[in-house]
C-alpha positions in Angstrom: 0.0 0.0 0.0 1.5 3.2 -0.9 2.0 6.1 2.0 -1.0 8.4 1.2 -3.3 5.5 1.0 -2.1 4.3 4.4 -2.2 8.1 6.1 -5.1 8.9 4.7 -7.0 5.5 6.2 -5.1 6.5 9.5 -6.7 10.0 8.8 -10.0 8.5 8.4 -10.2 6.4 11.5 -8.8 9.0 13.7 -12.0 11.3 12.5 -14.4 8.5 13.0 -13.2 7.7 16.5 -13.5 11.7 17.3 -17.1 11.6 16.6 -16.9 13.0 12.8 -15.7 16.6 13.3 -16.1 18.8 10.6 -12.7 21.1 9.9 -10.1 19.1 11.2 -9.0 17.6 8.5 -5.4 18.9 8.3 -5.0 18.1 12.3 -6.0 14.8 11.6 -3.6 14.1 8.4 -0.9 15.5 10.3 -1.4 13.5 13.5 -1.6 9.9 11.3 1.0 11.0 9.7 3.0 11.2 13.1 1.2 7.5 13.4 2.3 6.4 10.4 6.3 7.6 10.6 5.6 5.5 14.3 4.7 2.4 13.1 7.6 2.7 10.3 10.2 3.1 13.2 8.7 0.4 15.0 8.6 -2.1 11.8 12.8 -0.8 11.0 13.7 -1.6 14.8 12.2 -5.0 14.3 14.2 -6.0 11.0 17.1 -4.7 13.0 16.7 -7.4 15.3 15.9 -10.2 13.0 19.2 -9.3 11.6 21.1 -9.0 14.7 19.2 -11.8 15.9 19.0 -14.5 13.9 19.5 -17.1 16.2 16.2 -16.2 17.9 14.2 -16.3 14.9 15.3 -20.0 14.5 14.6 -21.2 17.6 10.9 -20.2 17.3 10.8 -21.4 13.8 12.4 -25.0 15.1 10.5 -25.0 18.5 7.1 -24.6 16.2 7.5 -27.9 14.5 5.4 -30.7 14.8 5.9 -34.0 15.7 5.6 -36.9 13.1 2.5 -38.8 14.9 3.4 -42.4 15.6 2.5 -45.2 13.6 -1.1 -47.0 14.7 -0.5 -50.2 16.4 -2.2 -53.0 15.5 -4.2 -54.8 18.4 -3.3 -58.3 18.8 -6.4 -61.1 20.1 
């Protein structure tokens, strides 16, 4: 999704969840744009720690694997 489109759905939730408010419009882009450059920051200081981490991005990808389920055991009369 490009940035605008992203903002501007920001924008539009921030003005639903104020009650509608007529004339705010440029308060509202600016603060999801402050939302916006926020959750950018937070998604950059994550890959920096996949990088820097690698080892813990293994272990949860190994410790998320099943099992093979044992074979069925035939009942002997």
């Amino acid at each position: 999704m490009q940035h605008d489109d992203e903002v501007k759905q920001i924008a539009y939730k921030i003005w639903e969840d104020e009650g509608h408010p007529q004339g705010r419009d440029e308060d509202h882009w600016f603060r999801a744009e402050a939302v916006w450059q926020e959750r950018q920051a937070q998604t950059e200081h994550m890959a920096d720690d996949v990088v820097s981490r690698p080892d813990l991005v293994a272990s949860k990808v190994v410790g998320k694997r099943k099992q093979a389920p044992e074979p069925a055991r035939q009942c002997k009369e």
